[in-house]
N, C-alpha and C positions, 0 to 999 in steps of 0.2 A: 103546184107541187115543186119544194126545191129540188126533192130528192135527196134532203138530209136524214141521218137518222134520227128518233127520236135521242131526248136527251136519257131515259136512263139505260140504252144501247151497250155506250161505254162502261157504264157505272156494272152492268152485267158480263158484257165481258173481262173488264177486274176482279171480278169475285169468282168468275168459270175458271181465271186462269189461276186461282190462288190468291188471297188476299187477307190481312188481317185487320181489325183494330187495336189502337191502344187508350183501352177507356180512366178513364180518372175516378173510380170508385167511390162511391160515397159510404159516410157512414150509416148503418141500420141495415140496408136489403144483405142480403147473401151472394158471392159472387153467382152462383148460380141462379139466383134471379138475375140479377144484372145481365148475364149473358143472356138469358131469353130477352130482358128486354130492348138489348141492342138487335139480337136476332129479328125481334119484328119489326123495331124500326130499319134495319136496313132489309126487310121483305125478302128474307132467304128461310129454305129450309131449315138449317145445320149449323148450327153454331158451337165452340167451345171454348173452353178458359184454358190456360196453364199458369197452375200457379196460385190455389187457395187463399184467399182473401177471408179473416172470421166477418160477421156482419157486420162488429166494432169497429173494425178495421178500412181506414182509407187508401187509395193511390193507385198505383197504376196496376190494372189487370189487362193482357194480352187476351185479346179473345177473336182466335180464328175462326175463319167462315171458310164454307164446302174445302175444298182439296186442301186449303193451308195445315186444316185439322190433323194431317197426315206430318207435319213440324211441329209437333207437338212435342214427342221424344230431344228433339232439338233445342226446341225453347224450354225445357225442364231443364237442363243441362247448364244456363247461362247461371251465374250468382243472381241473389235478389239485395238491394241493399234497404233500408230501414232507418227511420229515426224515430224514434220513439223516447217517451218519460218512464224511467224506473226510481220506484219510490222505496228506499231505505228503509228499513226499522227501527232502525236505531243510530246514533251518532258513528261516523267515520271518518277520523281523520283524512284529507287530501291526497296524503302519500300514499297510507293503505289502500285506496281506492283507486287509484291509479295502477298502482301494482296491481294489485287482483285482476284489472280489467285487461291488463296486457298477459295475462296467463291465458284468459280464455280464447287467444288470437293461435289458432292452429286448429288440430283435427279433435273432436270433442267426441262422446259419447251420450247420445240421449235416448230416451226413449218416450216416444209419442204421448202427449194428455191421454186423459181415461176418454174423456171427449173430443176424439179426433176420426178422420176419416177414413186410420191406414189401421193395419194391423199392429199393435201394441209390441212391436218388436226392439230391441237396443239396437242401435247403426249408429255409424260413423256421419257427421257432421265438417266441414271445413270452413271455422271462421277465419274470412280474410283480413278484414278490419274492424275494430270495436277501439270506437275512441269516447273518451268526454267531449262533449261539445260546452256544454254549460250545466253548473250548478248551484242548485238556490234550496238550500239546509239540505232535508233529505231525499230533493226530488233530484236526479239526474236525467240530461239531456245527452243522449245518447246516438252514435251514428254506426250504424250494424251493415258490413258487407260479408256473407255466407254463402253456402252452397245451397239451393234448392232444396225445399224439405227442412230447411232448419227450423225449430219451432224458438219465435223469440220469446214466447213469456216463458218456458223452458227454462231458458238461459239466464232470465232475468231471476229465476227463483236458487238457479245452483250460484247466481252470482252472492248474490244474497248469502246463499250457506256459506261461500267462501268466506263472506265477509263476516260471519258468524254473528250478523244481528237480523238475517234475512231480508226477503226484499218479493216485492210484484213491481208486473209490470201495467201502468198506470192506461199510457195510451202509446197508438205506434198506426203509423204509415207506410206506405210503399212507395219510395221515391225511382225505385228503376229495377228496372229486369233486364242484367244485359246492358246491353244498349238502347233500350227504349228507356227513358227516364219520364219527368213529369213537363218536360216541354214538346214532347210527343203527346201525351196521356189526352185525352179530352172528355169532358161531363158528354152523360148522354144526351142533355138539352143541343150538342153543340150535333149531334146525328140526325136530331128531329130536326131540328132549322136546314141543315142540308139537305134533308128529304124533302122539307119544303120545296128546297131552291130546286132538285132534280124534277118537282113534276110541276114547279112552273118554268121549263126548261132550262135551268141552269146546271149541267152536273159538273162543273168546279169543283164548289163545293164539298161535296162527295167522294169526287176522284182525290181530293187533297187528304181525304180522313183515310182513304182505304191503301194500306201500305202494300207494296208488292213483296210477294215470297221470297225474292231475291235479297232482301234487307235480313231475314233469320240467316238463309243458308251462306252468305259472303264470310256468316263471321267464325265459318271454319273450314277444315282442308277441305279443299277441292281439288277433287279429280277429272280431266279433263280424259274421255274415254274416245280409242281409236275408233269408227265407225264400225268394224265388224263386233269390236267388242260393246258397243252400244246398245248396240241391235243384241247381239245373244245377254245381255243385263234383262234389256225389256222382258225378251219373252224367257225371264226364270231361269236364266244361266249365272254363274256365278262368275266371278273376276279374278281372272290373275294378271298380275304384273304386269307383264306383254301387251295387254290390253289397253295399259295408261299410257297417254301421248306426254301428257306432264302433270304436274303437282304443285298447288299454288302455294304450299307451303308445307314441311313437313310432320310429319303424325309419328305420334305412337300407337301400340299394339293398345285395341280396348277402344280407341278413342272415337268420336262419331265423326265421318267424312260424307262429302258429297261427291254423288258423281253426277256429272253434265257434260252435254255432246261440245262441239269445237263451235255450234253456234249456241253457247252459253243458256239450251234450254235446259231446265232442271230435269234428270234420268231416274235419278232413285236417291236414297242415302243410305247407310249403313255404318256398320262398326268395323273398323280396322282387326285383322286377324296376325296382322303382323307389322313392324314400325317401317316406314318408307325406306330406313338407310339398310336395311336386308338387304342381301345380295338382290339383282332384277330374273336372274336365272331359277331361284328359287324356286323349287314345284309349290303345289297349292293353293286355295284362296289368297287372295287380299283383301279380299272385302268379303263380310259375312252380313247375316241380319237383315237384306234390304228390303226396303220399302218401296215399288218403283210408284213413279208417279207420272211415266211419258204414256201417253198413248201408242202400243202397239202397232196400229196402222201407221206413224209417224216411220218406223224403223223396220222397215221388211227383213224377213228372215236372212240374212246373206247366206249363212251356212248353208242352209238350203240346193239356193242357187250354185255353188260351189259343188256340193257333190251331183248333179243334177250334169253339168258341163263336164265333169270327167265322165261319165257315166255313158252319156249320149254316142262316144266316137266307141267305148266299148260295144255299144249295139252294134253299131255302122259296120264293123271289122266281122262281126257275128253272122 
């Protein structure tokens, strides 16, 4: 006996502590297949996407495993960006076409296909970027960055109206969410091979596919909470001010922050109730909405303790 652990040890402790993939989608399955089938190749419970993928449709899908699933609200929040082919109807001069395309670069108005998975509601959309990349007669090579939720053959068809000869949209990819792009992304074949290697003891492999939760939540505010206010976060107290040691960067009112103790483990997340530059004295929340994600046992009641120790010499005097 060496006394090592076996090798998928590690590869379970990564996924107990939070962990995600980023799979390279193919075209035909639904993203929800896909995620079940990554689900079994990496032998977990629990798995999910963010981030609808149609079956047609290629490229990167985010799909967390057990606790990561609770970053989900986080990972909806990142742009997705897109290339795809949009085919014309009819003839368009270059210049018109370029114009039109820089109208549609701000906050848009759509509302969902007949065939879609939300409620058929009109909502606001924010295109970041829509450029031509390349064109050959009336197909356009298109590069699309947006807010989550955007629908791009949506877009493709008001583009169309603008152009007043209409238009579809032909084919389209998912080149990144966020910051996971397509040299993150990896085919399901590239999971099964590491499963290989994990149970003929190599989990390399594996540990190289499964990204730590710390990779979503870096890419926003972060609140660094004093220990007493740690501890009453955990157990369903809410946060004020007082309670922040520091802030890794500043927020506004609405926006989604994290909080995490002074040894950088993840506590909860939530939504900002008020912007950082508020006064520090201010009564009430700072943080609403959260999620926590520490284990309780980790973070004893302080408060507790505290009234417990004034309490004790009122006996004594009695």
């Amino acid at each position: 006996m060496t006394g090592e652990a076996p090798a998928t040890e590690p590869i379970a402790e990564r996924i107990a502590a939070g962990a995600f993939v980023v799979v390279d989608k193919p075209r035909g399955p639904s993203s929800h297949q896909v995620t079940a089938w990554a689900r079994d190749l990496l032998g977990v419970p629990v798995a999910g996407h963010a981030g609808t993928l149609d079956p047609n449709v290629s490229g990167v899908l985010w799909v967390g495993l057990g606790p990561s699933l609770r970053l989900v609200p986080l990972v909806l929040q990142f742009p997705k960006t897109y290339v795809g082919v949009v085919v014309l109807h009819g003839e368009v001069p270059a210049a018109e076409l370029d114009r039109v395309i820089g109208e549609f670069v701000g906050p848009l108005y759509q509302t969902p296909p007949v065939r879609s998975a939300v409620k058929r509601e009109r909502r606001v959309r924010t295109v970041h970027r829509l450029e031509l990349l390349e064109r050959d007669g009336r197909r356009a090579l298109i590069v699309l960055e947006a807010d989550s939720g955007t629908y791009v053959r949506t877009l493709a068809v008001d583009l169309g109206d603008a152009l007043g000869v209409g238009a579809h949209l032909e084919e389209l990819r998912r080149t990144a969410t966020g910051p996971f792009g397509e040299r993150q992304a990896v085919p399901l074949s590239a999971l099964a091979d590491a499963r290989s290697a994990a149970a003929a003891g190599d989990p390399a492999p594996m540990l190289a596919l499964l990204h730590p939760v710390e990779e979503v939540w870096r890419e926003f505010p972060t609140l660094v909470l004093k220990d007493a206010a740690a501890s009453a976060v955990v157990h369903g107290a809410g946060l004020a001010a007082g309670g922040v040691a520091s802030v890794s960067r500043p927020f506004r009112r609405g926006e989604h922050v994290v909080l995490i103790g002074h040894d950088r483990r993840l506590i909860a997340t939530g939504v900002a109730l008020r912007s950082a530059d508020e006064p520090k004295g201010t009564p009430g929340w700072i943080v609403g909405s959260t999620k926590v994600f520490a284990d309780p046992a980790r973070y004893p009641p302080l408060w507790k303790r505290a009234r417990t120790a004034t309490a004790e010499p009122a006996r004594r005097q009695a």
